[in-house]
PyMOL CGO cylinders between C-alpha atoms (Angstrom):
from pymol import cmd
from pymol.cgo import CYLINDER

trace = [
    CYLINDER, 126.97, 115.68, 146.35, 126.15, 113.60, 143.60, 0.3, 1, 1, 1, 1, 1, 1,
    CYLINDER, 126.15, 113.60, 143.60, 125.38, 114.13, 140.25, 0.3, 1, 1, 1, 1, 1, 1,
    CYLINDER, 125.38, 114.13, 140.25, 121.39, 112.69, 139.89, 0.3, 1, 1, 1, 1, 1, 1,
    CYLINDER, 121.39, 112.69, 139.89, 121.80, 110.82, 136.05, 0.3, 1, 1, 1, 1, 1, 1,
    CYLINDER, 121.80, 110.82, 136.05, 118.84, 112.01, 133.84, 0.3, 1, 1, 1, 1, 1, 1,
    CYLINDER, 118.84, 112.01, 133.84, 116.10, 109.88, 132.94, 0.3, 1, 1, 1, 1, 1, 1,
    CYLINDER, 116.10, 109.88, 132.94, 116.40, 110.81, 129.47, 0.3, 1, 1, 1, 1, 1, 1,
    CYLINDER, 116.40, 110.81, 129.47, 116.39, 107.56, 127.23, 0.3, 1, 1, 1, 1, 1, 1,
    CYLINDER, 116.39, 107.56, 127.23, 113.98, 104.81, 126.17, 0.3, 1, 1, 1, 1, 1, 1,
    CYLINDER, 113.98, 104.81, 126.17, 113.44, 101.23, 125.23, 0.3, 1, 1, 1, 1, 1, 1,
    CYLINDER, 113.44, 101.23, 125.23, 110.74, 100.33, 122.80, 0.3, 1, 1, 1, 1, 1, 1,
    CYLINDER, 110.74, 100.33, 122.80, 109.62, 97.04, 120.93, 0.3, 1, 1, 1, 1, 1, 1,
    CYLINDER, 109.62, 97.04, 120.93, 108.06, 97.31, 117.19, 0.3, 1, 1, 1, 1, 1, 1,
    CYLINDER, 108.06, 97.31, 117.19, 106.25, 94.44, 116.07, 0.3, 1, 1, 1, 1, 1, 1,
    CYLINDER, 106.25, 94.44, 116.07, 107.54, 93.48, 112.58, 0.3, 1, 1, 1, 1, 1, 1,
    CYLINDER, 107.54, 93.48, 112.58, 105.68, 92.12, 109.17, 0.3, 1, 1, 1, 1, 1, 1,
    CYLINDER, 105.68, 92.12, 109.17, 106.01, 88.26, 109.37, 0.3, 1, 1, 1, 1, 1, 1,
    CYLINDER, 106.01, 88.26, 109.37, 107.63, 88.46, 105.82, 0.3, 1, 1, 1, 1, 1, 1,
    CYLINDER, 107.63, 88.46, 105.82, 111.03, 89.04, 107.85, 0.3, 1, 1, 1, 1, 1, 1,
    CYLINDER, 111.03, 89.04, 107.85, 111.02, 85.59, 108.95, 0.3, 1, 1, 1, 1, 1, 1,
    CYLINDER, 111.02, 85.59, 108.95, 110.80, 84.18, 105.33, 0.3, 1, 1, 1, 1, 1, 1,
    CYLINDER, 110.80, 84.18, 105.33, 112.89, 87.23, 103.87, 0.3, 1, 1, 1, 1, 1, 1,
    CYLINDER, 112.89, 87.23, 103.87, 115.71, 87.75, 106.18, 0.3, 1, 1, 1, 1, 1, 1,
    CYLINDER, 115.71, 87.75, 106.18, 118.25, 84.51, 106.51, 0.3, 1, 1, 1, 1, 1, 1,
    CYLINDER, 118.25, 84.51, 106.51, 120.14, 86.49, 109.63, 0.3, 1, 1, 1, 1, 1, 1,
    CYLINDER, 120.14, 86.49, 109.63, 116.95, 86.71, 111.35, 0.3, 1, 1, 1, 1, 1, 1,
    CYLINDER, 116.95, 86.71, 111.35, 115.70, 83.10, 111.39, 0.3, 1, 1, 1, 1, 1, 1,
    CYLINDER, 115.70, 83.10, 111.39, 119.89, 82.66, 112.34, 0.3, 1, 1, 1, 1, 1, 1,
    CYLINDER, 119.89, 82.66, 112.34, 119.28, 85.12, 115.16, 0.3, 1, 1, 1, 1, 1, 1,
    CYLINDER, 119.28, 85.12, 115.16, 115.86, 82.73, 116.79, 0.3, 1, 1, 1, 1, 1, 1,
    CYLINDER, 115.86, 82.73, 116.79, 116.48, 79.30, 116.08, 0.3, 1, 1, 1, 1, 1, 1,
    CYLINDER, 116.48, 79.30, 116.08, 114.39, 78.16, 118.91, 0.3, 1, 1, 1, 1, 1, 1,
    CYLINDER, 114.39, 78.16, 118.91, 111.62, 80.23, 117.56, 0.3, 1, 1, 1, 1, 1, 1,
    CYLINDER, 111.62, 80.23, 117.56, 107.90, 78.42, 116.67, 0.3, 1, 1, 1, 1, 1, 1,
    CYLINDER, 107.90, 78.42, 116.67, 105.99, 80.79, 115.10, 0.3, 1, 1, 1, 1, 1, 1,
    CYLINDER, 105.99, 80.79, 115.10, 103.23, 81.18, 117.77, 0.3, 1, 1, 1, 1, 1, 1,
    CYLINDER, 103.23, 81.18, 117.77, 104.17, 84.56, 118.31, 0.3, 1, 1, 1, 1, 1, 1,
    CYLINDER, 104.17, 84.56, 118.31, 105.59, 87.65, 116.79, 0.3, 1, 1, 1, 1, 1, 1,
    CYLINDER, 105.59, 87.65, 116.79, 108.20, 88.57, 115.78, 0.3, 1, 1, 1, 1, 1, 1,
    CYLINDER, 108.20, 88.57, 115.78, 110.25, 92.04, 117.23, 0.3, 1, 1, 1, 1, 1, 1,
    CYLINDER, 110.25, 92.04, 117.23, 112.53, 94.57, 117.02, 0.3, 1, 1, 1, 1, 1, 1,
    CYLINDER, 112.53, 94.57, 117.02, 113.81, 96.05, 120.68, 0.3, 1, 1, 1, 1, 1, 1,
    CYLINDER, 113.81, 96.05, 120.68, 116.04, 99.03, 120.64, 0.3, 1, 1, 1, 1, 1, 1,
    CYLINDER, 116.04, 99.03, 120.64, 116.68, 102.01, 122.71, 0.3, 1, 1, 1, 1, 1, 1,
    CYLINDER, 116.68, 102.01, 122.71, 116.35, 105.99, 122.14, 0.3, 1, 1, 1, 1, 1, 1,
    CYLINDER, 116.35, 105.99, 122.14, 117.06, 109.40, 123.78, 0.3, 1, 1, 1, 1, 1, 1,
    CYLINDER, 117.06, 109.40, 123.78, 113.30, 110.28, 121.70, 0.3, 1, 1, 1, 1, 1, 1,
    CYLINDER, 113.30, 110.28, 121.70, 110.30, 109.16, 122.37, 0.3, 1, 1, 1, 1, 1, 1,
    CYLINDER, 110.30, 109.16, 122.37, 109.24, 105.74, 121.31, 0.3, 1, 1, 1, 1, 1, 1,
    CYLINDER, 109.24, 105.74, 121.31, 107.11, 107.18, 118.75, 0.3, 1, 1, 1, 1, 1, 1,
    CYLINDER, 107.11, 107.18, 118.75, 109.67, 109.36, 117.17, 0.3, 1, 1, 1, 1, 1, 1,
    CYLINDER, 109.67, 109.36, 117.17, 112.31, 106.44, 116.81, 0.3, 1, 1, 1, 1, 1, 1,
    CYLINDER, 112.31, 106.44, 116.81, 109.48, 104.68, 115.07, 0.3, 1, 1, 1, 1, 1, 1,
    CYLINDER, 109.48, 104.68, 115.07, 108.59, 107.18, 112.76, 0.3, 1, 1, 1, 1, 1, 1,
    CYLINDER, 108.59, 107.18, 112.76, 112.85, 107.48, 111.73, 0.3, 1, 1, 1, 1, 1, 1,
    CYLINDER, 112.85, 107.48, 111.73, 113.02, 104.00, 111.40, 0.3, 1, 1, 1, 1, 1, 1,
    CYLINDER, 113.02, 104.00, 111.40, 110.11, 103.86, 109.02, 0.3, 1, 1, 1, 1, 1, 1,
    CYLINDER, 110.11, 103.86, 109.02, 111.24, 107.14, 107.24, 0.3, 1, 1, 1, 1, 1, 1,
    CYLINDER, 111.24, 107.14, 107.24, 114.95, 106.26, 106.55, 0.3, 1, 1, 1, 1, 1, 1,
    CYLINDER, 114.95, 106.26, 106.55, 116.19, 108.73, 108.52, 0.3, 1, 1, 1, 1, 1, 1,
    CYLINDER, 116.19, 108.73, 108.52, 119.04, 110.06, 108.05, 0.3, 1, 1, 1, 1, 1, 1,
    CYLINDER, 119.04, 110.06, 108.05, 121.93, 112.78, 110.41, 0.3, 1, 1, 1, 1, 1, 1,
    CYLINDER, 121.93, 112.78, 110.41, 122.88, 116.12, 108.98, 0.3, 1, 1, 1, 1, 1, 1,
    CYLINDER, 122.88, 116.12, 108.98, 125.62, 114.54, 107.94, 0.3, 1, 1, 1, 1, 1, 1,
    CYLINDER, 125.62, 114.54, 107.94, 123.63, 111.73, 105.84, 0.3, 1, 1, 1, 1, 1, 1,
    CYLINDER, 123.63, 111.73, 105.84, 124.06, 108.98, 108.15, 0.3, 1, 1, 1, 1, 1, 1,
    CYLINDER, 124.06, 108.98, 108.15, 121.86, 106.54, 107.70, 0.3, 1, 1, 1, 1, 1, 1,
    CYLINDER, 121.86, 106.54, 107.70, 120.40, 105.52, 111.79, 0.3, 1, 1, 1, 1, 1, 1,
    CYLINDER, 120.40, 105.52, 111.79, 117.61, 103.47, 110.54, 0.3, 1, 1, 1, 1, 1, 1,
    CYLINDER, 117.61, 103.47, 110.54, 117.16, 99.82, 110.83, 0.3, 1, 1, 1, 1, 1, 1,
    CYLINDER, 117.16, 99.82, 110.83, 116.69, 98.37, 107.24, 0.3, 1, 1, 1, 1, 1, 1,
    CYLINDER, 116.69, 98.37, 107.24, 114.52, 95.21, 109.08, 0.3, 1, 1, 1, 1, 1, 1,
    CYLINDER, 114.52, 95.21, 109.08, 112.38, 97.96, 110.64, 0.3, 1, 1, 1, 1, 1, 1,
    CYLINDER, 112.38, 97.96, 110.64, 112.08, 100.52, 107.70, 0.3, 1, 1, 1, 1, 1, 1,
    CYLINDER, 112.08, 100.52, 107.70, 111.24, 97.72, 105.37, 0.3, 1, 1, 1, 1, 1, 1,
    CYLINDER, 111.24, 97.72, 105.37, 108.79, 95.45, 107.92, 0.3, 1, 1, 1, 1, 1, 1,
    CYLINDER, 108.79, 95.45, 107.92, 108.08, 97.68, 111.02, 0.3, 1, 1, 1, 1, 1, 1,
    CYLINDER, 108.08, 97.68, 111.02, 104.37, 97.44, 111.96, 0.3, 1, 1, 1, 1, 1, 1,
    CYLINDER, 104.37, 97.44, 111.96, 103.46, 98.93, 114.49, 0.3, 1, 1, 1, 1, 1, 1,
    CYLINDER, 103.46, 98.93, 114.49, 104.97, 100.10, 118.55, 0.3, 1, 1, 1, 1, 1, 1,
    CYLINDER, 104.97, 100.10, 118.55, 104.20, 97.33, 121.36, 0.3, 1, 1, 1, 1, 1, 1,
    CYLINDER, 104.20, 97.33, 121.36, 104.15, 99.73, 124.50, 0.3, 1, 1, 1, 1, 1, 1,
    CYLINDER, 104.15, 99.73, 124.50, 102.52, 96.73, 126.98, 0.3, 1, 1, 1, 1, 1, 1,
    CYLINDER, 102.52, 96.73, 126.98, 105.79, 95.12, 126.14, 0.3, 1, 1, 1, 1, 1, 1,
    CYLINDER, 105.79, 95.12, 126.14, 108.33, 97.70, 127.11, 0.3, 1, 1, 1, 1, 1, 1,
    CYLINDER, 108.33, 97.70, 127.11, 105.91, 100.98, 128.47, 0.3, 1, 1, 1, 1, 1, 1,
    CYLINDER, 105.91, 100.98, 128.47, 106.98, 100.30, 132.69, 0.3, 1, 1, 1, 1, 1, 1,
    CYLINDER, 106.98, 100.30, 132.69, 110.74, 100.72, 132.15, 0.3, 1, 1, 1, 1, 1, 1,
    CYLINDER, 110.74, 100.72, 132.15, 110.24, 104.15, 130.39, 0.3, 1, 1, 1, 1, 1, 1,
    CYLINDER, 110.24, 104.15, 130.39, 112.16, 106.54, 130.89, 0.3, 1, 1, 1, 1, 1, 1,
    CYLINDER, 112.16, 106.54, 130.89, 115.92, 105.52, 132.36, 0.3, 1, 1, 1, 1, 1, 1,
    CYLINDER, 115.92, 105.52, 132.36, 119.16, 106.92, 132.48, 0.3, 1, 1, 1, 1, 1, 1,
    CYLINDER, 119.16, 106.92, 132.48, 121.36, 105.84, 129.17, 0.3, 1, 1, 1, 1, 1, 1,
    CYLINDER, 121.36, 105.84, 129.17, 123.40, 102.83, 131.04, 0.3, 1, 1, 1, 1, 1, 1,
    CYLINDER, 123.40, 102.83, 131.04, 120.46, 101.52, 132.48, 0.3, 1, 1, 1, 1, 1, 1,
    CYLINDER, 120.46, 101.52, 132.48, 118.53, 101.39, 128.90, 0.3, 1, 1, 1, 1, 1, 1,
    CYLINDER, 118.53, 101.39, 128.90, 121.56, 100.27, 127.30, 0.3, 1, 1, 1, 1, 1, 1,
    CYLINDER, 121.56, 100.27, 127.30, 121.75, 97.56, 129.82, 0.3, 1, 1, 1, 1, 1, 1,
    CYLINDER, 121.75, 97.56, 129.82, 117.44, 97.11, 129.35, 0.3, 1, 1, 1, 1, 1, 1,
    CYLINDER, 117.44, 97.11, 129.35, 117.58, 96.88, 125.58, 0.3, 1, 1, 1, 1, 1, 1,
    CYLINDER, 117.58, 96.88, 125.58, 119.68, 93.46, 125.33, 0.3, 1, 1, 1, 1, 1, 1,
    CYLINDER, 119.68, 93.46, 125.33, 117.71, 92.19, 128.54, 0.3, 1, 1, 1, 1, 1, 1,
    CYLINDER, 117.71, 92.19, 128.54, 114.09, 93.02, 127.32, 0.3, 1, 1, 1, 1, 1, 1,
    CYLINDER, 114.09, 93.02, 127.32, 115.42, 91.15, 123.90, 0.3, 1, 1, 1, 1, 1, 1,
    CYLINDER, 115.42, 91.15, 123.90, 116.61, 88.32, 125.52, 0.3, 1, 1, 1, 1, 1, 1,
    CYLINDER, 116.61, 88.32, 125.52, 113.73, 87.81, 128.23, 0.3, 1, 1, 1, 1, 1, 1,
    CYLINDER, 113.73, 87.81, 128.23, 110.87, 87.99, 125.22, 0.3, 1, 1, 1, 1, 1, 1,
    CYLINDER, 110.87, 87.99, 125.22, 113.15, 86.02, 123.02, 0.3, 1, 1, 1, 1, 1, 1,
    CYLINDER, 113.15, 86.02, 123.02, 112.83, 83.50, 126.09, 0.3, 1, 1, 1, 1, 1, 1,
    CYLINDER, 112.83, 83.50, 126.09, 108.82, 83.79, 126.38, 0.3, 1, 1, 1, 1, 1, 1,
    CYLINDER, 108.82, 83.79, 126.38, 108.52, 82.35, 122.50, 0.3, 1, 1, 1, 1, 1, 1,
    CYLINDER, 108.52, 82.35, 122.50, 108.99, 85.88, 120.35, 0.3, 1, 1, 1, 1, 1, 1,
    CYLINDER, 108.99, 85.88, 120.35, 111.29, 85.79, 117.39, 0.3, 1, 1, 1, 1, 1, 1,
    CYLINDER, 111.29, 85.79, 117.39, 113.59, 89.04, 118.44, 0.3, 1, 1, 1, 1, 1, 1,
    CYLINDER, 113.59, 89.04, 118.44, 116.21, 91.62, 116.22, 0.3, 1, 1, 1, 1, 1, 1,
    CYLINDER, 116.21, 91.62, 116.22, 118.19, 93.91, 118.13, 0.3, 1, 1, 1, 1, 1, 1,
    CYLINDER, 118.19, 93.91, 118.13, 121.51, 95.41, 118.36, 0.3, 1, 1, 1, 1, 1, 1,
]
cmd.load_cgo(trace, "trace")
């Protein structure tokens, strides 16, 4: 029989400040096409809740260990969680939101949003 993969990870978008766009060169590099009628975004994925990746992002969090697993674009401009953008995919096994995370990026960086993600 096989092994059912757990539905244990999560993507999530946070809108960002609109500073980045002005602030950070490798940003505006990253959405040429971009014409400011929207936002701009930061997609990633988690094994926490949506909420909690927020909240280490805008804390600087750091591992036991001190490593630093923070975004530096979202700690400094990270506004606030946009769940109508990414809330139906929740929650997915960890290939599937691996797989998500670049697609969700790359289908809103398509609908007119300037987009971060890695």
């Amino acid at each position: 029989m096989a092994k059912k993969k757990s539905k244990k990870h999560n993507v999530y978008v946070i809108e960002l400040d609109p500073k980045v766009w002005t602030e950070r060169k490798k940003f505006r590099a990253a959405n040429p096409h971009f014409d400011g009628k929207l936002e701009c975004l930061y997609v990633g994925m988690t094994s926490n809740t949506p909420e909690e990746r927020f909240h280490k992002h805008k804390t600087g969090y750091r591992t036991s260990k001190g490593i630093k697993i923070s975004s530096p674009i979202v700690e400094k401009f990270g506004i606030c969680l946009r769940p109508s953008l990414y809330s139906r995919f929740n929650p997915m096994p960890k290939d599937k939101a691996t797989r998500m995370e670049k697609e969700l990026a790359e289908s809103l960086r398509k609908r007119g949003y300037a987009v971060w993600w890695n």
